[in-house]
RODO-2510 file (C-alpha; in nm, 4 decimals, decimal comma):
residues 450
     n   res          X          Y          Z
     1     x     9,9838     9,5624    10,4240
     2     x    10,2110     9,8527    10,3847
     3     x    10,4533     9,8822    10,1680
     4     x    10,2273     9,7439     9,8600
     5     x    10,2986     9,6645     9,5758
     6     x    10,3223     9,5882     9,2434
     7     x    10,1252     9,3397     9,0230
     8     x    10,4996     9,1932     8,9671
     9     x    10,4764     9,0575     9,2823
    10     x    10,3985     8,6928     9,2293
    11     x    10,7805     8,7279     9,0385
    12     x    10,9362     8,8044     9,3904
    13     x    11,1683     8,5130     9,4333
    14     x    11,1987     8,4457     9,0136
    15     x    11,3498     8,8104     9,0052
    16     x    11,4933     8,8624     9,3161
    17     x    11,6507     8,5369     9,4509
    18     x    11,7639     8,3701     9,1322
    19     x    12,0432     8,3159     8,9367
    20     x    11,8824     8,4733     8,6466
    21     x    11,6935     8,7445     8,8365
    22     x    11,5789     9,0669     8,6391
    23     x    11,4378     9,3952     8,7912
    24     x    11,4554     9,4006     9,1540
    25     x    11,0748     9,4019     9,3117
    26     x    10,9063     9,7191     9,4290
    27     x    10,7785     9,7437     9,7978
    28     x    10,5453     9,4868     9,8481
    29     x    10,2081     9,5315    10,0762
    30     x    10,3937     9,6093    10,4240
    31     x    10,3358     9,8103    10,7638
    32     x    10,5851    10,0343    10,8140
    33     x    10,5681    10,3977    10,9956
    34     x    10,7456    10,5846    10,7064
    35     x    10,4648    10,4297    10,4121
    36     x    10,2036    10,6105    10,5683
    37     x    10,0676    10,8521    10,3246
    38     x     9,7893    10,9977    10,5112
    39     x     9,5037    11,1302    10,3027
    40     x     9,4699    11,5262    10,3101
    41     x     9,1270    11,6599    10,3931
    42     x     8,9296    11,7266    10,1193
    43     x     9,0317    12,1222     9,9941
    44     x     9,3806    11,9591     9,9415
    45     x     9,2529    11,6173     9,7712
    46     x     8,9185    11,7012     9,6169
    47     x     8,8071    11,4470     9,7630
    48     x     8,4324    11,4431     9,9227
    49     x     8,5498    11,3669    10,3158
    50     x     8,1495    11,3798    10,5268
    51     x     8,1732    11,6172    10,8279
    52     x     8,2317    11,4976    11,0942
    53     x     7,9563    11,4731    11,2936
    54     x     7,9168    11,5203    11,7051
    55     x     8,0266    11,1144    11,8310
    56     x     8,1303    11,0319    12,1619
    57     x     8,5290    10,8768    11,9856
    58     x     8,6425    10,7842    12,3094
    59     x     8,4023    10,4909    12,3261
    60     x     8,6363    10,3872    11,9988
    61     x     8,9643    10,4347    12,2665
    62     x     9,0899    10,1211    12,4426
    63     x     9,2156     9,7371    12,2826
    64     x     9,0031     9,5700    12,1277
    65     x     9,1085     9,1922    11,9788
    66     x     8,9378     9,0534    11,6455
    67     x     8,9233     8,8786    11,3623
    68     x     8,9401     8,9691    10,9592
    69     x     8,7400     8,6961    10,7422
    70     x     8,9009     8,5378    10,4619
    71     x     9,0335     8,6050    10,1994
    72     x     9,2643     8,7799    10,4589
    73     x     9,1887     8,5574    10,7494
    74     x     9,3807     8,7509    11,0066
    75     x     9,3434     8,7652    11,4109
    76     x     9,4012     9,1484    11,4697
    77     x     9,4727     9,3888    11,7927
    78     x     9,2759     9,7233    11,7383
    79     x     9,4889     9,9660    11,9991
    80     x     9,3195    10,3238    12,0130
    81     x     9,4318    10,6138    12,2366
    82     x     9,2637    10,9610    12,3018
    83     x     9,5061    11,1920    12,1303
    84     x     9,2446    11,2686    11,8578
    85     x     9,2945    11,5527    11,6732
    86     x     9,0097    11,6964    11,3819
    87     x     9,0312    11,4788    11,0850
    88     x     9,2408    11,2497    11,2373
    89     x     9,2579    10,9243    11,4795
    90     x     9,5772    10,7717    11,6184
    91     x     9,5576    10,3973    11,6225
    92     x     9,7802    10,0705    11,6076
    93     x     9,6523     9,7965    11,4002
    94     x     9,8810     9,4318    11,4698
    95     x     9,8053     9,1138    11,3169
    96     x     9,9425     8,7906    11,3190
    97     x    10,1782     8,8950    10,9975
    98     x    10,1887     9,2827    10,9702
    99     x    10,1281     9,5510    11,2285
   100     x    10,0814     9,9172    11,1261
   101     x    10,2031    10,1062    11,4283
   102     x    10,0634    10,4710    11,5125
   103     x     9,8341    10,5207    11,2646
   104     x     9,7389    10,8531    11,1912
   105     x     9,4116    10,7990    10,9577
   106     x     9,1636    11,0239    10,8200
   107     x     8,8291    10,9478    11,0051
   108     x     8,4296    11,0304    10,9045
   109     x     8,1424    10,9599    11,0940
   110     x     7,7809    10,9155    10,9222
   111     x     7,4913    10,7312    11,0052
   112     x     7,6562    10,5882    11,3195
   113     x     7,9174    10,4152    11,1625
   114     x     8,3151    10,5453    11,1622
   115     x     8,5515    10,5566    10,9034
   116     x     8,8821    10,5372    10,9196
   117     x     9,0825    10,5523    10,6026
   118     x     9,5123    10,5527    10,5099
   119     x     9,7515    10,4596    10,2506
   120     x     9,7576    10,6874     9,8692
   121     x     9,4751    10,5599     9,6446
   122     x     9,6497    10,2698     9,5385
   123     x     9,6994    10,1135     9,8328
   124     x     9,4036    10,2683     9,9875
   125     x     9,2739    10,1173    10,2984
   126     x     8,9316    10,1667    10,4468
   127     x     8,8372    10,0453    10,7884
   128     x     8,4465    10,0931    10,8624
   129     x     8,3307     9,9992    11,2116
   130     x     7,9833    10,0513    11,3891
   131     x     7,8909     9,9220    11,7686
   132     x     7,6845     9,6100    11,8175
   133     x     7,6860     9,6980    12,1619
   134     x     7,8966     9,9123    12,3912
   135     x     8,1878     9,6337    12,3701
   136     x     8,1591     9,4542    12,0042
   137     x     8,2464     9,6636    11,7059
   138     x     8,1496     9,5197    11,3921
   139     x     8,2213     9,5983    10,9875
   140     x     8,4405     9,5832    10,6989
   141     x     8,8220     9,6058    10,6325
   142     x     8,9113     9,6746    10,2933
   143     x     9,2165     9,7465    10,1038
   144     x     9,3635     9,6126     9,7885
   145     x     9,0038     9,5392     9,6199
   146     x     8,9855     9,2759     9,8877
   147     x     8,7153     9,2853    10,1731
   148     x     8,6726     9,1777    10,4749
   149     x     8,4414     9,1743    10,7897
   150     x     8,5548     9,2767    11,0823
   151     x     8,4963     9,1975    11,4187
   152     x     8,6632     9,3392    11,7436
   153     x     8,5393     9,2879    12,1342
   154     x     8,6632     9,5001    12,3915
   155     x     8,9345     9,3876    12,5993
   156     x     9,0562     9,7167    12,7594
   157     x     8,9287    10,1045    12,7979
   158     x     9,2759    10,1875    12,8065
   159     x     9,5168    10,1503    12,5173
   160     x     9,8010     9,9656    12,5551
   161     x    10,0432    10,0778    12,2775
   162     x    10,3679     9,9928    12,4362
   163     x    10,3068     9,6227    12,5786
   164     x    10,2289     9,5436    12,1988
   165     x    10,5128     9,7153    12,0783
   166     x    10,7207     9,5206    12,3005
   167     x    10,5521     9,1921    12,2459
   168     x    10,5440     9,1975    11,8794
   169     x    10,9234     9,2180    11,9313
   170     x    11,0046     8,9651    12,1436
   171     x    10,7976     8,7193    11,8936
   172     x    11,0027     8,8163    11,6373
   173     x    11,3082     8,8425    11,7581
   174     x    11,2339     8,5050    11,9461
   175     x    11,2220     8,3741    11,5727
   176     x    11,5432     8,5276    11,4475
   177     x    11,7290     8,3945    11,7519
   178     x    11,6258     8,0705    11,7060
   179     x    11,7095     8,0520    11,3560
   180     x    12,0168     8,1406    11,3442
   181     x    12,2887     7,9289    11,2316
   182     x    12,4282     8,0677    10,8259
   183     x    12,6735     7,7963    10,7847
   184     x    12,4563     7,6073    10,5030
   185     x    12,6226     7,3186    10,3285
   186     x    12,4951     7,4273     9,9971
   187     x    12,6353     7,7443    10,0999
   188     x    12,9448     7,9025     9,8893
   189     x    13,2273     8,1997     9,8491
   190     x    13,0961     8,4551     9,5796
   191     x    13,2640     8,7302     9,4954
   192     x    13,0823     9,0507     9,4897
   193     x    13,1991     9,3055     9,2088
   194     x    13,1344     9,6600     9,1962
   195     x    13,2098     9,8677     8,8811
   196     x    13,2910    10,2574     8,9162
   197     x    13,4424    10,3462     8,5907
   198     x    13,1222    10,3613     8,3838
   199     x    13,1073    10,7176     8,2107
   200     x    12,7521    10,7046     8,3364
   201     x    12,8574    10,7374     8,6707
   202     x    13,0359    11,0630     8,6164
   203     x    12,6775    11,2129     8,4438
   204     x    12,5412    11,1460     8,7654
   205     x    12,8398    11,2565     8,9891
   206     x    12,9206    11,5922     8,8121
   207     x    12,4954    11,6521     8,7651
   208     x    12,4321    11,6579     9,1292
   209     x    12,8023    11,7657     9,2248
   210     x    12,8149    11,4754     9,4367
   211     x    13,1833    11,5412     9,5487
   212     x    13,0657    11,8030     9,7290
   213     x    12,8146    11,6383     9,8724
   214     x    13,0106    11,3568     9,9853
   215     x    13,2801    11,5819    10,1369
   216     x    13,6231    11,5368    10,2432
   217     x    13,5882    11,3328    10,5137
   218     x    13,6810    10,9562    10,5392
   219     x    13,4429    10,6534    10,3992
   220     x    13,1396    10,6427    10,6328
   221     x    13,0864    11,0217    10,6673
   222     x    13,0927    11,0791    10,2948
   223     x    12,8292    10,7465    10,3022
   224     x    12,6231    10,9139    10,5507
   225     x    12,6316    11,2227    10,3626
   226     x    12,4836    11,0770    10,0445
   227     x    12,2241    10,8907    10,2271
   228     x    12,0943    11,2011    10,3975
   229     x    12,1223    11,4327    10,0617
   230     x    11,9343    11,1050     9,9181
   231     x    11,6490    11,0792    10,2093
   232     x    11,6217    11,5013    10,1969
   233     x    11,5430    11,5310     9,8240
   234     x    11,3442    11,2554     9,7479
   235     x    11,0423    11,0753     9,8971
   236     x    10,9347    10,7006     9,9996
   237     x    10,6145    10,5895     9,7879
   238     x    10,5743    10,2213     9,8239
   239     x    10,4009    10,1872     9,4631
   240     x    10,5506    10,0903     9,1999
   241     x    10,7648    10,2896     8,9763
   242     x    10,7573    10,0905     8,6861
   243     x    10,7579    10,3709     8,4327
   244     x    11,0983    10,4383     8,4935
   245     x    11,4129    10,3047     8,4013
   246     x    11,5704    10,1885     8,7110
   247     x    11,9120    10,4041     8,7145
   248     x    11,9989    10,6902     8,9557
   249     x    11,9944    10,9698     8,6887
   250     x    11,6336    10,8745     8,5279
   251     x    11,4912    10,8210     8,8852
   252     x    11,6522    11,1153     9,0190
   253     x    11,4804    11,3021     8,7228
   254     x    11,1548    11,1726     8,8370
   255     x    11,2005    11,2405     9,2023
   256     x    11,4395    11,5195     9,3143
   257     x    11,2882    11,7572     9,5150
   258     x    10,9279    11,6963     9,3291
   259     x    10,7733    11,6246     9,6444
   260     x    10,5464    11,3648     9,7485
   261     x    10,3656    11,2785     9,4546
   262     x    10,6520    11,1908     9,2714
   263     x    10,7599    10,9325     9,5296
   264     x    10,9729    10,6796     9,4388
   265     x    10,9696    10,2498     9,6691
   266     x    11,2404    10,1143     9,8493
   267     x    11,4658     9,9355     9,5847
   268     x    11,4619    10,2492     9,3412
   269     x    11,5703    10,4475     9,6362
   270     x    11,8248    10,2095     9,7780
   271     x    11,9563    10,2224     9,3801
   272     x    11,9806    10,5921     9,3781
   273     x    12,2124    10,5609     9,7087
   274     x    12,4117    10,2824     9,5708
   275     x    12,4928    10,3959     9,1912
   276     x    12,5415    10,7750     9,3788
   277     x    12,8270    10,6135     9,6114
   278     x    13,0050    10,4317     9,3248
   279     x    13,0551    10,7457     9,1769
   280     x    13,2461    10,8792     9,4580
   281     x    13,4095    10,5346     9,5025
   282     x    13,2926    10,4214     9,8107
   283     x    13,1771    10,0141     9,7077
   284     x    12,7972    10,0038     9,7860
   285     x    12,5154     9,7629     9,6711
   286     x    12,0814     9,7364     9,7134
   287     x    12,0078     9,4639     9,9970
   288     x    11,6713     9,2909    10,0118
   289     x    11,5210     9,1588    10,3490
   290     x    11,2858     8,9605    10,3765
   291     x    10,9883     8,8194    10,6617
   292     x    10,9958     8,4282    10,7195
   293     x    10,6313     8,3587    10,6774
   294     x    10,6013     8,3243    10,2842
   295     x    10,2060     8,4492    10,3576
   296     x    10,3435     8,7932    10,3861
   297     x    10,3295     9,0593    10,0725
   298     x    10,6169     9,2663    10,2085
   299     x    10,9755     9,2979    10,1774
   300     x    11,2219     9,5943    10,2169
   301     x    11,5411     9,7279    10,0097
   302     x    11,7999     9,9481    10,1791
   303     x    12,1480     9,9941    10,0780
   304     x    12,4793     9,8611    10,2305
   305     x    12,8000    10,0978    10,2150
   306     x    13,1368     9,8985    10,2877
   307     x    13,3760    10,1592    10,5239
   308     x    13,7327    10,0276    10,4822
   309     x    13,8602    10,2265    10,7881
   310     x    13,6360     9,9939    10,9933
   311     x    13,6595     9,6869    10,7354
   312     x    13,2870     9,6014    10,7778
   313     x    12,9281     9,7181    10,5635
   314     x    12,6953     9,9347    10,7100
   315     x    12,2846     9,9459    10,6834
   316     x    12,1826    10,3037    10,5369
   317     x    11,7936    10,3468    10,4485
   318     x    11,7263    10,6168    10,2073
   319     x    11,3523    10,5161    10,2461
   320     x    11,3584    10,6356    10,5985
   321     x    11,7112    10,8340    10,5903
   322     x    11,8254    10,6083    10,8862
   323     x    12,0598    10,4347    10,9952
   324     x    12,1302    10,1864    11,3440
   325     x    12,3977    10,2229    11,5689
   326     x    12,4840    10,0615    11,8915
   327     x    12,4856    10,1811    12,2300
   328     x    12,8689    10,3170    12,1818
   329     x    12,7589    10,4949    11,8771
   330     x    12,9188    10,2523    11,6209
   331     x    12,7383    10,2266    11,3379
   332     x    12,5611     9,8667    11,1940
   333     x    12,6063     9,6246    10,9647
   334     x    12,2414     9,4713    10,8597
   335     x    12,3750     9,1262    10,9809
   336     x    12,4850     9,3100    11,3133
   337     x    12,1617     9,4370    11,3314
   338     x    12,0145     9,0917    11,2895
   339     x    12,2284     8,9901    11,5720
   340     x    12,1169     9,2783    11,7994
   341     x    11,7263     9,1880    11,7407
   342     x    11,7826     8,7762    11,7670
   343     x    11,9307     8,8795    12,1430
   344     x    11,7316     9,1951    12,2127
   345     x    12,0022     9,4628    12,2649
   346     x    11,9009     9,8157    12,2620
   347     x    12,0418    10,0238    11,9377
   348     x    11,9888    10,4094    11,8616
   349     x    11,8673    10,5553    11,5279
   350     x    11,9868    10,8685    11,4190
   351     x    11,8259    11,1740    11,5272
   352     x    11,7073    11,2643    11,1468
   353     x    11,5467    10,9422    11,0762
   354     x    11,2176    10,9646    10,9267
   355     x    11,0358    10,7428    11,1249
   356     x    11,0557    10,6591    11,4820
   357     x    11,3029    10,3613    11,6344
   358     x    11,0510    10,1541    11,8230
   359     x    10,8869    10,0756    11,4676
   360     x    11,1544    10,0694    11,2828
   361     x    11,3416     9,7871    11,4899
   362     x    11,0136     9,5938    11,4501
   363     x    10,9617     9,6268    11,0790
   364     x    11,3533     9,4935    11,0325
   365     x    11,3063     9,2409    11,3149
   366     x    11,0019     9,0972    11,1118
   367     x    11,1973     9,1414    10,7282
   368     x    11,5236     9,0570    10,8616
   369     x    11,4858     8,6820    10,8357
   370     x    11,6978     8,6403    10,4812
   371     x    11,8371     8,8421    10,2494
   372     x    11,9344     8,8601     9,8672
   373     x    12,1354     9,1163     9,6879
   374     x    12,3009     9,1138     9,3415
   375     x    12,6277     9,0008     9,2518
   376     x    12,8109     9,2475     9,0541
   377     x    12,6512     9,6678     9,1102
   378     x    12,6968     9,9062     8,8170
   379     x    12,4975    10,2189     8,6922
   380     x    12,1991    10,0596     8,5702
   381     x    12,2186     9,6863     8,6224
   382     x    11,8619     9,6907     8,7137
   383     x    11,7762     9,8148     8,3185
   384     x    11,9939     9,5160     8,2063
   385     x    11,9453     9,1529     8,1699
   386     x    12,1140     9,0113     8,4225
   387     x    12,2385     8,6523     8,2813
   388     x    12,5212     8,5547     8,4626
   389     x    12,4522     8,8309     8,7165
   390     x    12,2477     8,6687     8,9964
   391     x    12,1097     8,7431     9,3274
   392     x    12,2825     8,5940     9,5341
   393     x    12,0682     8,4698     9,8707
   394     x    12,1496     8,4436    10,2439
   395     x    11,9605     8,2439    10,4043
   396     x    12,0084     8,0408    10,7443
   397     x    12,0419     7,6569    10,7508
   398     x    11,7302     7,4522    10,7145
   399     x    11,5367     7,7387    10,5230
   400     x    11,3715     7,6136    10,1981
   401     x    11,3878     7,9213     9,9560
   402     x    11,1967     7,7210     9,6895
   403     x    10,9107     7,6231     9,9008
   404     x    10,9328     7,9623    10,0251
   405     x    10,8854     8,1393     9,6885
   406     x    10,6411     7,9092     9,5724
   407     x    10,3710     7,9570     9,8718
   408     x    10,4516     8,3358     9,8571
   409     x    10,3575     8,3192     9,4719
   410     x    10,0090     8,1396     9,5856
   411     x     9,9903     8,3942     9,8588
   412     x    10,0108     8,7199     9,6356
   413     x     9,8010     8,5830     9,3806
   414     x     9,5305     8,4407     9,5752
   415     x     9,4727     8,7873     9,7894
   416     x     9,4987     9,0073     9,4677
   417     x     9,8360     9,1624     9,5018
   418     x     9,8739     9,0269     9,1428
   419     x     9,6498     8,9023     8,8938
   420     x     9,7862     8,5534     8,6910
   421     x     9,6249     8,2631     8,5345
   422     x     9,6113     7,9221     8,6370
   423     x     9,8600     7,8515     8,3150
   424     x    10,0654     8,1528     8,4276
   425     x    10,1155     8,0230     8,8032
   426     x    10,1884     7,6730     8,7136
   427     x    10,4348     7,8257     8,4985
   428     x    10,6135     8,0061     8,7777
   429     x    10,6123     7,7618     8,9856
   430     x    10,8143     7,5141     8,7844
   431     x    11,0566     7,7732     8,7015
   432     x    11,0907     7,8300     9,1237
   433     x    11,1953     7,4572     9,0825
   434     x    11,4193     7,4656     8,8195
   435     x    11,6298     7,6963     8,9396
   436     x    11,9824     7,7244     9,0549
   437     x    12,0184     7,8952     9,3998
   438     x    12,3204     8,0846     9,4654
   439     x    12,3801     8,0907     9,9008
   440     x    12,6275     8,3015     9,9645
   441     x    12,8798     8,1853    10,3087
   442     x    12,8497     8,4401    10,5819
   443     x    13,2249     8,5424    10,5129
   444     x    13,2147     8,6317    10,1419
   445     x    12,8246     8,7652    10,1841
   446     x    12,9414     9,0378    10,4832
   447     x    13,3027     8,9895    10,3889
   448     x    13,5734     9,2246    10,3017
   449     x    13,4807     9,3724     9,9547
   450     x    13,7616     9,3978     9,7302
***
């Protein structure tokens, strides 16, 4: 649900995970606080938005558990509290795969039935829901041309917003502690490359005077510079950007301070931070996390900055212009991180972030289970064909990234997030068996870069 996504999709794991991947895949469908594009009301969208009309909303407040029919087949926890505001209803929607946390969605009321409605028109997503009685809510759930009915029964008048935070956690993190041993047996040293002396590089350095920028301090303020001059001047749009060439100067074309509309999804972003910190030197590469359950449409891309002073890689976020630190204030590596959820440590997010920590930790707790991330990063190796350039994955022992890819392709097809034939699929699925995996040890994955 979220973060959605591209009709590429069904190519996650051939593009992303293999040794012959090409373009890096665009958000997929995902929950996460900083997607939310709320709809405007209707002077700034055109769009015809019914008056609201006098309807007692705090019957709607309280937790209410249900069910979503197939094709989405979901059990779901409605949480509603009773800081409505005109136009608008807070809620929390969790399932047993995504959770949108604190949503803030456009509502309508006509003919007795309530609609609640978030997401840009792509990913649109329409929730209509009418009272069978005081404690049964019954309609339709809709988003991504798929439908489904809905039903919820009351369970609380009071919302209960935190205890599901906090449980949706602990399952998670339960998971990722659990499964947590790197040291595969197919596992071996790669050597990540980085290449800085492209003339492209320079374009993009002296364009957006990115020494200045950077500053004069050492490694990881520089880093944290870019990301926030990154995360300031551009905005997160989890559709795809397919349109454009996949390079910081074209996407920074597209983007820079052009506001909302010309949003740009995780891995373009996380490529605009990387390419713009080799061109100050400072090694840097796109990372790609993704959920265990192959039955889920979303991933995330952030970028990873190595700081030499501290001889370890650091998690920076353009998407959400955040970063993690722990409770001494030293920054995080992603695998860090990892660590920190799998044992449920407290971390802090930087005061700037663009979405809140409590979701945050639980979107990365949920995507954190593997990751992937290119071999050698230069300007534009996204635009390229990358033979001999793969992604190289890191996944923990006993994790079957074929099987993985292949029920994730049946996933994304069968629920519309991409439209293939039956020739097409079949096709895709013997190349997810063909192929040569790349596992990367924990030492040379998180290792000292070169």
């Amino acid at each position: 649900m979220k973060r959605f996504s591209s009709i590429l999709l069904a190519l996650l794991m051939v593009l992303t995970l293999s040794a012959c991947a090409g373009t890096p895949m665009p958000d997929a469908a995902s929950p996460s606080p900083e997607r939310e594009t709320l709809l405007p009301p209707e002077n700034e969208s055109g769009e015809d938005i019914p008056e609201a009309e006098p309807f007692d909303l705090t019957a709607f407040n309280g937790t209410w558990e249900g069910v979503l029919s197939e094709p989405l087949g979901h059990t779901v926890i409605l949480d509603c509290a009773a800081d409505i505001r005109p136009w608008k209803v807070s809620i929390s929607l969790i399932s047993d795969i995504w959770n949108y946390h604190y949503i803030s969605a456009l509502y309508a009321i006509e003919d007795g039935i309530l609609t609640l409605r978030w997401n840009d028109e792509a990913n649109r997503t329409t929730l209509t829901l009418s009272f069978t009685d005081e404690n049964v809510l019954t309609g339709t759930y809709t988003q991504h041309g798929n439908t489904a009915s809905a039903v919820f029964a009351k369970v609380s008048d009071t919302a209960s917003r935190e205890s599901f935070h906090i449980k949706l956690q602990e399952n998670v993190m339960d998971r990722l502690s659990a499964v947590n041993d790197f040291n595969r047996a197919d596992s071996t040293p790669v050597h990540f490359e980085y290449i800085m002396d492209d003339p492209r590089l320079s374009e993009l350095r002296e364009a957006y005077d990115l020494d200045t920028i950077a500053g004069e301090g050492d490694t990881q303020t520089k880093a944290l510079n870019l990301l926030n001059w990154v995360g300031s001047h551009t905005n997160h749009d989890g559709n795809p950007n397919d349109h454009i060439a996949k390079n910081a100067l074209a996407l920074l074309e597209y983007a820079y301070k052009k506001g909302p509309q010309n949003g740009l999804d995780c891995s373009n972003l996380s490529i605009i931070l990387a390419e713009a910190c080799l061109s100050v030197g400072i090694q840097a590469r796109a990372l790609w996390l993704y959920p265990e359950n192959p039955n889920d449409a979303d991933k995330h891309v952030v970028t990873i900055a190595y700081i030499p002073e501290s001889e370890k890689w650091i998690l920076l976020d353009p998407s959400s212009n955040c970063y993690l630190s722990d409770m001494d204030g030293n920054i995080l590596s992603p695998f860090e991180i990892r660590q920190m959820l799998a044992d449920k440590e407290p971390m802090h997010i930087n005061s700037n972030a663009k979405t809140d920590y409590m979701s945050y930790v639980n979107y990365l707790a949920k995507n954190m289970f593997f990751f992937g991330s290119v071999q050698t990063t230069k300007f534009g190796v996204f635009d390229e064909n990358r033979e001999g350039n793969p992604m190289i994955a890191f996944c923990p022992v006993g994790f079957d990234l074929t099987e993985w890819g292949i029920t994730n392709l049946h996933f994304v097809t069968t629920h519309g997030y991409v439209s293939l034939t039956n020739e097409a699929i079949a096709q895709q699925e013997a190349a997810f068996r063909e192929r040569d995996r790349v596992f990367a040890t924990p030492e040379s994955f998180w290792g000292h870069a070169d």
